[in-house]
N, CA, C and O of each residue as an XYZ file, in Angstrom:
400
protein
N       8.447    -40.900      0.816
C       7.382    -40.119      0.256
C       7.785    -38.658      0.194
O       8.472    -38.145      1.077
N       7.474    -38.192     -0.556
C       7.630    -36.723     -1.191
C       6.579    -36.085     -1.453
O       5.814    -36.707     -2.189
N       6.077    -34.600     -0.985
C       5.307    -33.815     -0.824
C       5.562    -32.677     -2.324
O       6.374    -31.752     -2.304
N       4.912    -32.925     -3.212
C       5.179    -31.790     -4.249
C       4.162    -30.986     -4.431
O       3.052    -31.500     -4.288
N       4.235    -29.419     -4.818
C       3.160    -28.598     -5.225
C       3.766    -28.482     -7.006
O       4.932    -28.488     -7.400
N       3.046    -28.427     -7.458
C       3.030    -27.826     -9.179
C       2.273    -26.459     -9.257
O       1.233    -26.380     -8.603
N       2.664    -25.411     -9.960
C       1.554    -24.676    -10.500
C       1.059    -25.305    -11.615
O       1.708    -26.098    -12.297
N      -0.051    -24.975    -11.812
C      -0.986    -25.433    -13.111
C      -1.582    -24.127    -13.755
O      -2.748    -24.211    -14.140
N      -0.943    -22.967    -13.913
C      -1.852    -22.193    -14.855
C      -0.802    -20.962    -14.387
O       0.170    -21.143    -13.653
N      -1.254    -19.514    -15.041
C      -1.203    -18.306    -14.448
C      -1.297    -18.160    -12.576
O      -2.122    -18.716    -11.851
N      -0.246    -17.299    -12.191
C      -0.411    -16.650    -11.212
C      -1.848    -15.750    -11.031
O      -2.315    -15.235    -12.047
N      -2.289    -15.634    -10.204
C      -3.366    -14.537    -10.474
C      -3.581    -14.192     -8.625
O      -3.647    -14.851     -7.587
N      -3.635    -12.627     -9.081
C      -3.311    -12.146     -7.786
C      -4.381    -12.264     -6.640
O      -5.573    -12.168     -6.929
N      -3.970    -12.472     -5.327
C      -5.037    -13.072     -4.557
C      -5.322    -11.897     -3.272
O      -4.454    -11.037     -3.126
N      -6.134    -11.882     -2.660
C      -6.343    -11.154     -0.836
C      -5.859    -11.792     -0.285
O      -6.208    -12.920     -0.634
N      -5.332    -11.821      0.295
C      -4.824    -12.541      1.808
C      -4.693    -11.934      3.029
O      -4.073    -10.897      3.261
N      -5.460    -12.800      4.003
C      -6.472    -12.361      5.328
C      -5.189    -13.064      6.441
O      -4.403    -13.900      5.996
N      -5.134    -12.677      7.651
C      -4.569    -13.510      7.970
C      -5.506    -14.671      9.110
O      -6.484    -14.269      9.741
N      -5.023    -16.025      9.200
C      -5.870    -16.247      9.705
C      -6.400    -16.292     11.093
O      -7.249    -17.050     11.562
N      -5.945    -15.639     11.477
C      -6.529    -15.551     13.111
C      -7.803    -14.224     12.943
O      -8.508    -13.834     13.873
N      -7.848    -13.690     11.485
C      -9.738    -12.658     11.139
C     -10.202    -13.716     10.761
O     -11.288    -13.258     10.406
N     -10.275    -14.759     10.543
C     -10.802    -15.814     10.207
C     -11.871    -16.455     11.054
O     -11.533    -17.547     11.511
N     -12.898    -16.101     11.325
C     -13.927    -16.839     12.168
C     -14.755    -17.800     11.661
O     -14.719    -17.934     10.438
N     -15.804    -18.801     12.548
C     -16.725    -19.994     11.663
C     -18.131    -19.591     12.664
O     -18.139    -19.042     13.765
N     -19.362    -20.120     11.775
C     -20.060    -19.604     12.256
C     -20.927    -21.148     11.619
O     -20.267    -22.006     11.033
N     -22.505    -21.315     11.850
C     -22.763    -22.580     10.921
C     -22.859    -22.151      9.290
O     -23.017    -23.081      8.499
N     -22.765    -20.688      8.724
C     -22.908    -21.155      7.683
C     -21.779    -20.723      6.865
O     -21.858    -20.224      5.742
N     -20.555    -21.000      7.641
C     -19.617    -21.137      7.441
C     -18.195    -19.993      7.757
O     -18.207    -19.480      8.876
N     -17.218    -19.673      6.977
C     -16.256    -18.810      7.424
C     -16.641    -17.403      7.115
O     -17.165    -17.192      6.021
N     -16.385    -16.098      8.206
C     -16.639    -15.043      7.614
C     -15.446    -14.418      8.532
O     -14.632    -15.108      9.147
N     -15.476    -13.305      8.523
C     -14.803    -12.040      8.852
C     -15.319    -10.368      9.290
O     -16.102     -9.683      8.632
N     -14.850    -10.095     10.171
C     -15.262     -8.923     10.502
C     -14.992     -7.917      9.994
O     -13.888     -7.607     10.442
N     -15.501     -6.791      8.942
C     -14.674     -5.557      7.768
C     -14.968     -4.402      8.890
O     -15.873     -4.641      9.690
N     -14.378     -3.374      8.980
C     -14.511     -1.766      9.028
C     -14.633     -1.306      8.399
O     -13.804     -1.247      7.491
N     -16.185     -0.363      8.387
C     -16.368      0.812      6.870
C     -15.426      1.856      7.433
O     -15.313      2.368      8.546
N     -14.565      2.044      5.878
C     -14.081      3.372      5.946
C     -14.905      4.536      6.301
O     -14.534      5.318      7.176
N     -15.852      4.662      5.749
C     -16.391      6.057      6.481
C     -16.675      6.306      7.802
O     -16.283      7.341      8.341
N     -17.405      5.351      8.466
C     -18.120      5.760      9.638
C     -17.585      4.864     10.848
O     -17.805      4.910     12.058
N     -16.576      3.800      9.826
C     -16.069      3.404     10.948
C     -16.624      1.974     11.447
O     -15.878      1.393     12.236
N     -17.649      1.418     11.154
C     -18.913      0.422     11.891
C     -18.568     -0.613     11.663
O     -18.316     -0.689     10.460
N     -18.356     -1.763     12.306
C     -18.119     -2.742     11.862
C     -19.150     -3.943     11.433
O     -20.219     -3.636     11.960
N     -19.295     -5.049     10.785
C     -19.794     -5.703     10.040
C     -19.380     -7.133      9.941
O     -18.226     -7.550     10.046
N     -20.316     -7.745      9.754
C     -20.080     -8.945      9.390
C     -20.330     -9.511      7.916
O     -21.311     -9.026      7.352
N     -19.666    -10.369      7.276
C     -18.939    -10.194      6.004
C     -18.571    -11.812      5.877
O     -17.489    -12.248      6.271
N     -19.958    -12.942      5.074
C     -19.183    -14.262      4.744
C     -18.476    -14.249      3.698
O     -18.857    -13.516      2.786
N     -17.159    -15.107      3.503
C     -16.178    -15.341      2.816
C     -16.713    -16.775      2.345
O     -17.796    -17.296      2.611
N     -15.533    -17.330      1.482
C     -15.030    -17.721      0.867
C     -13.450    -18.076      1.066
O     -12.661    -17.468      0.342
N     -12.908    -19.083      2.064
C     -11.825    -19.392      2.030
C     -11.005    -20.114      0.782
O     -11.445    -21.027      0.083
N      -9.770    -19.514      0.680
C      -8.963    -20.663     -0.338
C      -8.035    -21.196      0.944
O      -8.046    -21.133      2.174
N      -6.914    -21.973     -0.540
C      -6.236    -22.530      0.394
C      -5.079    -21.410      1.585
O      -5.434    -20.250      1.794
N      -3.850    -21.928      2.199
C      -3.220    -21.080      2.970
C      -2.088    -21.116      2.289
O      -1.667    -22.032      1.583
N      -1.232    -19.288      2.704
C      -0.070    -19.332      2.529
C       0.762    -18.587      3.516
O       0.749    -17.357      3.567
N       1.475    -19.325      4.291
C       2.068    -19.032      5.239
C       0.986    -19.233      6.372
O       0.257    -20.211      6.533
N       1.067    -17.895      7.231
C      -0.163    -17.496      8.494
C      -1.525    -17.057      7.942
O      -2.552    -16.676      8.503
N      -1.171    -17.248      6.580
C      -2.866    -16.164      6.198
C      -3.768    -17.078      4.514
O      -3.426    -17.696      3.506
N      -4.827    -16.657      5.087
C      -6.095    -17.682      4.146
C      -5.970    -16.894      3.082
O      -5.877    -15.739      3.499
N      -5.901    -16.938      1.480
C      -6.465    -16.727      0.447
C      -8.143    -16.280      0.548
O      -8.849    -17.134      1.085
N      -8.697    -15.278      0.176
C      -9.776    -15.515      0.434
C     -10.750    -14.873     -1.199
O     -10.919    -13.720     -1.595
N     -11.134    -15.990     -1.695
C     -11.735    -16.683     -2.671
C     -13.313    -15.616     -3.085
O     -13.563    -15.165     -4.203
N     -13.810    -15.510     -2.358
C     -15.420    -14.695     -2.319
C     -15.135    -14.154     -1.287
O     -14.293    -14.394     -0.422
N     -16.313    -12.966     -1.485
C     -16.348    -11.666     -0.314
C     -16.039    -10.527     -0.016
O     -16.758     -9.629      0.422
N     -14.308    -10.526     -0.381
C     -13.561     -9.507     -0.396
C     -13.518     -8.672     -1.691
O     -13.533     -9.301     -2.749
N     -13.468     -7.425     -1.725
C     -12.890     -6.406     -2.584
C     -11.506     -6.181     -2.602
O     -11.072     -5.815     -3.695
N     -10.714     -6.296     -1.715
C      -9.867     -5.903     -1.471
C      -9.324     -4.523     -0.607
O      -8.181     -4.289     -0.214
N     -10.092     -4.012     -0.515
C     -10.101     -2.028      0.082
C     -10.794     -2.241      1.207
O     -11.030     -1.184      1.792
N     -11.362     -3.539      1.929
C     -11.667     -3.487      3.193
C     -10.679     -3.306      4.363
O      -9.504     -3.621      4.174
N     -11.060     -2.834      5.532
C     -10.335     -2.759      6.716
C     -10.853     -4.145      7.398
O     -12.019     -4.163      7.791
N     -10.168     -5.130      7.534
C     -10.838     -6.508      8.465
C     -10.183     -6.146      9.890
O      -9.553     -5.116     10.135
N     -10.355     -6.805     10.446
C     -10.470     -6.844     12.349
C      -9.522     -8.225     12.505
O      -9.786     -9.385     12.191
N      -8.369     -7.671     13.086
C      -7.546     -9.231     13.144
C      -7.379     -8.966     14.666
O      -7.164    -10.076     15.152
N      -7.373     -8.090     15.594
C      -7.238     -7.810     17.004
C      -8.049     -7.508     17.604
O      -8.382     -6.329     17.486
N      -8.843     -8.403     18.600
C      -9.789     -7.762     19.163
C     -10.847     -8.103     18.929
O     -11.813     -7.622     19.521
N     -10.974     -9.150     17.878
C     -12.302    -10.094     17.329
C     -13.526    -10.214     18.599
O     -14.724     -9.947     18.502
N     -12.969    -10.575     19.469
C     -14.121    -11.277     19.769
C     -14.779    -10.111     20.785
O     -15.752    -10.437     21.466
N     -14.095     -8.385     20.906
C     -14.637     -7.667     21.207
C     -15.070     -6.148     20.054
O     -15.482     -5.005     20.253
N     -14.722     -6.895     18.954
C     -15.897     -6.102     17.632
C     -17.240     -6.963     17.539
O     -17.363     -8.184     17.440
N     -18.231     -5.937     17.600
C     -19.439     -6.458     17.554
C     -20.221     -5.558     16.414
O     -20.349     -4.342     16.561
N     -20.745     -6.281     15.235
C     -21.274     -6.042     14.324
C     -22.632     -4.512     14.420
O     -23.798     -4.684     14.774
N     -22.177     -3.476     14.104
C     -22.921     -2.522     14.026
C     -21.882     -1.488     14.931
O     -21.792     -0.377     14.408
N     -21.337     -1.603     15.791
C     -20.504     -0.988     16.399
C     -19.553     -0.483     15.678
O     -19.045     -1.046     14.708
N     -19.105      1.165     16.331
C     -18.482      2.171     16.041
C     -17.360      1.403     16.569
O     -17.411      0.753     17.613
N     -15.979      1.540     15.529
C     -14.435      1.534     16.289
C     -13.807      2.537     16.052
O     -14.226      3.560     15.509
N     -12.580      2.279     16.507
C     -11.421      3.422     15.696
C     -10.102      2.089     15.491
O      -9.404      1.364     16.200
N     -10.345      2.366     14.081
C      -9.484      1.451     13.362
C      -7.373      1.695     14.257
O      -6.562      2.602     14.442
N      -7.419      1.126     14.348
C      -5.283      0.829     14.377
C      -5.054     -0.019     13.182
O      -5.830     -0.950     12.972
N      -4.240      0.172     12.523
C      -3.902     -0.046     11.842
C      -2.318     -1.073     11.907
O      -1.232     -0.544     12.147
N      -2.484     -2.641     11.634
C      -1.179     -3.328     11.689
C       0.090     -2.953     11.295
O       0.076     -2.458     10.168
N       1.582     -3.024     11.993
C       2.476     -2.905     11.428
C       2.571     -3.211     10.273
O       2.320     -4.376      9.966
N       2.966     -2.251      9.254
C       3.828     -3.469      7.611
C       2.061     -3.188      6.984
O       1.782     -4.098      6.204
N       0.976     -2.258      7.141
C       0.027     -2.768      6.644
C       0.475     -1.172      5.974
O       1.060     -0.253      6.548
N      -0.219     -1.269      4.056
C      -0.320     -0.288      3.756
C      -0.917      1.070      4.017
O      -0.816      1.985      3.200
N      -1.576      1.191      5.234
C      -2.503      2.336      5.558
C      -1.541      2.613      6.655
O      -1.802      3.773      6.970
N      -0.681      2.240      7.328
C       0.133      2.446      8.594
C       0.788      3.688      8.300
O       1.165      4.195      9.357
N       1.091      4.415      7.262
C       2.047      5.382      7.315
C       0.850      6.351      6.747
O       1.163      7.529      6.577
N      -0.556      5.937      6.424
C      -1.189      7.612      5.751
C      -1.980      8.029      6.539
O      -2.449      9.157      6.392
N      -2.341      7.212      7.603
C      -2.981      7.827      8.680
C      -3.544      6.787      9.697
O      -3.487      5.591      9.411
N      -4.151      7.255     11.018
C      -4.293      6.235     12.226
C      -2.977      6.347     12.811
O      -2.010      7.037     12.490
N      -3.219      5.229     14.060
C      -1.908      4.941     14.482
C      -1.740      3.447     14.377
O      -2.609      2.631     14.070
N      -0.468      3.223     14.685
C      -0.468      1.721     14.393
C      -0.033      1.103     15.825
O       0.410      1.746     16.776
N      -0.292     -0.493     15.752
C       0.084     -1.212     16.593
C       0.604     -2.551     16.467
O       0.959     -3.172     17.468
């Protein structure tokens, strides 16, 4: 037996979350965002696709220009002030914050 993928159409460019921001809740998968301005964090249902590599496609929800919470999940709590760090290799790592 042989495992094949095909594309079937256009590429079309996707978000990708990784999945350990990935939480379930009953009405289903969401994620924790950081507002840029003030900082606060939020809760935010998604829309999972499928996976590539370590990280979910994510289908509904996202804009793309969010800050999500991949460290520390389960001590961001929705309405709460953070101070964002910013992941290695993530585009905001070199314009400001610090990273980790």
């Amino acid at each position: 037996y042989v495992r094949v993928r095909l594309p079937l159409g256009k590429k079309h460019p996707a978000i990708l979350v990784p999945q350990v921001a990935v939480q379930y809740d009953q009405l289903g998968a969401y994620l924790l965002v950081v507002d840029p301005k003030d900082h606060t964090v939020s809760h935010r249902n998604v829309t999972v696709g499928p996976t590539k590599g370590y990280s979910f496609v994510i289908e509904k929800g996202l804009t793309g220009n969010e800050l999500v919470v991949t460290r520390g999940v389960l001590h961001a709590i929705p309405g709460q002030k953070v101070t964002p760090v910013f992941a290695k290799g993530s585009p905001k790592e070199n314009s400001k914050g610090t990273t980790k």
